[in-house]
C-alpha positions, -999 to +999 in steps of 0.1 A: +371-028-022+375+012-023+389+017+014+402-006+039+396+012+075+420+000+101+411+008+140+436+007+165+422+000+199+434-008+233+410+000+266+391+023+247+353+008+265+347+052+273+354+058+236+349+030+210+315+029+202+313+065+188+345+058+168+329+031+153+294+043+146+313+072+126+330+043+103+297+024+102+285+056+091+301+065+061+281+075+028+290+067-010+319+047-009+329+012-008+350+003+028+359-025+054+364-022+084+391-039+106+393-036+138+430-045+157+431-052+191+454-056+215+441-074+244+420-049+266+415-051+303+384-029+303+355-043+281+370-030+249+372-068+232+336-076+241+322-043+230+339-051+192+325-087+189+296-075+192+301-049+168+311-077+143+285-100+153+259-070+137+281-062+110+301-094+100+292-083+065+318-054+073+341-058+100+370-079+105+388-087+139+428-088+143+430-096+178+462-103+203+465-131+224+478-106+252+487-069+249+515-065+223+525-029+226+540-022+199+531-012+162+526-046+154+488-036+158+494-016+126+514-038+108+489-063+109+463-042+097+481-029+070+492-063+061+454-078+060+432-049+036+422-056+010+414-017-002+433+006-024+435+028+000+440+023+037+424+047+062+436+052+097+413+058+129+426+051+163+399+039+191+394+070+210+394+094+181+360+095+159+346+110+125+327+135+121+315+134+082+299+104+068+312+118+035+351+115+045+363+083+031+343+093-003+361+128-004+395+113+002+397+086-021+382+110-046+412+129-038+437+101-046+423+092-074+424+128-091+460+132-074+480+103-090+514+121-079+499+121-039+506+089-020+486+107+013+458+126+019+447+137+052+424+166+061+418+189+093+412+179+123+392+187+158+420+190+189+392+184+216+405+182+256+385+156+281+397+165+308+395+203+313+372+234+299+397+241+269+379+254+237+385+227+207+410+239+186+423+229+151+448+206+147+458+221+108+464+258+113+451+281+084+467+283+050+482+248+049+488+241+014+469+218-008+505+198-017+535+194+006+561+167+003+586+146+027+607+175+033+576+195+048+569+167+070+605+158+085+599+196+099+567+181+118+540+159+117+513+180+107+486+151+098+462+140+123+458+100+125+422+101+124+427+122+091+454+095+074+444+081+038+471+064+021+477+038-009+478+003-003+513-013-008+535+019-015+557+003+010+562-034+001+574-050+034+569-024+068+598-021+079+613-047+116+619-015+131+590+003+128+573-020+155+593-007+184+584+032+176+551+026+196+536+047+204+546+069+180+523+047+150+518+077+122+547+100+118+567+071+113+546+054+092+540+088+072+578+093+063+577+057+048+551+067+027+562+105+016+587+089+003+570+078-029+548+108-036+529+139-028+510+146+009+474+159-004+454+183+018+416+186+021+405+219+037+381+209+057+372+194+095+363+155+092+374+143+124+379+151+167+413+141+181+409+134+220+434+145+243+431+127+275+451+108+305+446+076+292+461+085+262+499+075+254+513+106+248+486+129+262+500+128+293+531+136+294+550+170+304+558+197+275+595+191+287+590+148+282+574+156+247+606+178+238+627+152+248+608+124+233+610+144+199+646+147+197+647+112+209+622+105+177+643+125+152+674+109+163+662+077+157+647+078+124+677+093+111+694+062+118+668+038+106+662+054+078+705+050+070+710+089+071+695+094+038+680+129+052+705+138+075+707+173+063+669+180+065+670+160+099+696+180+114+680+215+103+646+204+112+662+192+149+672+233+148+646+247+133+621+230+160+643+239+196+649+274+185+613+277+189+612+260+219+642+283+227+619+315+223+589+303+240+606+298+268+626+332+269+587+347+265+573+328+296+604+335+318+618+301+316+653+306+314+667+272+326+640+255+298+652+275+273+690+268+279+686+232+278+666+233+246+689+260+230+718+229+234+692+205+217+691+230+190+727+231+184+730+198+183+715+201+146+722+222+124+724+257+138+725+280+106+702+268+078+674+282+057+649+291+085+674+299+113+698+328+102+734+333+118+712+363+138+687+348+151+716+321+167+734+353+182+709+368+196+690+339+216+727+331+229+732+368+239+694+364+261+702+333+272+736+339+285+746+375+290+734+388+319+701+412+309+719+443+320+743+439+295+716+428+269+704+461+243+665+468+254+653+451+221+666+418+230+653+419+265+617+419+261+610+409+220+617+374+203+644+368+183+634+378+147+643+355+118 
């Protein structure tokens, strides 16, 4: 067994079916296809029996006796392939190449030194007229590592390939990061090799209300992030409290200038205290670039020299 595709789903009836038909779909390579359930309220369970009634050749069913919510619906998964690889794929997300699972585990198996590979993704909107929009922005390398990702997550779920078993035993405290399932889950993994990169779009991300995180406020996301950083520093014993403290920085001082462009002065405050909560001065926020968002954000603009009152903050 090449692959071992693991679907998380919960009241997904809208979206399931076309997430997976593109698994059921996939071309030159040897998969499985399990399917973990939480206990839906909306016709999601009876739609995937009925998927593995026509494919029982293919698809295996991890189902909860009532909803779980938590990343237990991962674990589980992980726990029960039988691949070499494991390949995430949540219920509402979908594929859009039936060559996807061949091109990645080619990948791993030509990158030894990678324990990830993920490629680009399709950010596409329900519920308004947005344009789809990439989820990788242009010119991400081939090759990044852990300390690349503790700056962000930058890999779509539906895009995750990873090796089977890198991480012996998952850790107890992963469960209770739902609904946070990949970044988490990513940094475990990083930690024994190389993230690989595959240039190309091989999947549709769906941002909608019914998602977890979907719907909540720019200013909840924020606070959710440092709420995530903060966390995983400790679980993780501190091991990368240096990168987690400059990425904490790093991450509000943008925050910090978006806000002074849109006008948002009270927004940009309270992220510029997030950002000193990490580490201020590092290697992509210089002692400048500190002064001067203080100076916008707390001397009075007539006081202020005319470049800091209508430009950014260079670096």
């Amino acid at each position: 067994m090449k692959v071992s595709v693991l679907v998380m789903t919960y009241d997904h009836a809208e979206f399931i079916r076309q997430a997976l038909d593109s698994v059921l779909q996939q071309r030159d390579c040897d998969f499985e296809l399990l399917i973990s359930e939480d206990c839906s309220t909306d016709g999601t369970r009876e739609i995937v029996l009925d998927y593995q009634r026509q494919h029982s050749e293919k698809i295996r069913l991890l189902l909860s006796e009532k909803n779980i919510r938590s990343n237990a619906v991962v674990v589980r998964g992980i726990e029960a392939a039988r691949g070499g690889y494991i390949a995430l794929l949540d219920g509402d997300d979908y594929w859009i190449s039936p060559h996807k699972l061949q091109k990645q585990s080619a990948f791993l198996d030509s990158h030894p030194d990678c324990a990830i590979c993920f490629h680009n993704a399709i950010v596409r909107n329900q519920e308004n007229e947005k344009e789809d929009r990439n989820w990788t922005p242009p010119h991400h390398p081939e090759v990044t590592t852990i300390e690349d990702l503790w700056l962000g997550n930058f890999i779509a779920t539906c895009s995750t390939m990873f090796r089977r078993g890198l991480v012996k035993q998952i850790p107890a405290w992963y469960e209770s990061f739902f609904p946070i399932t990949d970044w988490p889950l990513h940094l475990l993994n990083a930690e024994h090799g190389h993230i690989g990169y595959i240039n190309e779009v091989m999947g549709v991300y769906r941002h909608h209300s019914g998602g977890y995180y979907s719907p909540l406020t720019q200013r909840q996301k924020l606070m959710e992030t440092l709420k995530f950083y903060r966390r995983m520093n400790e679980c993780m014993q501190y091991k990368y409290d240096g990168l987690v403290k400059t990425a904490i920085s790093k991450y509000f001082i943008e925050w910090v200038e978006e806000y002074l462009s849109r006008g948002d002065l009270e927004a940009a405050r309270s992220c510029y205290r997030s950002y000193l909560a990490g580490n201020p001065v590092n290697k992509y926020v210089s002692s400048g670039r500190m002064l001067s968002n203080a100076m916008r954000l707390y001397v009075p603009q007539m006081l202020l020299p005319r470049r800091w009152r209508t430009a950014k903050a260079s670096c």
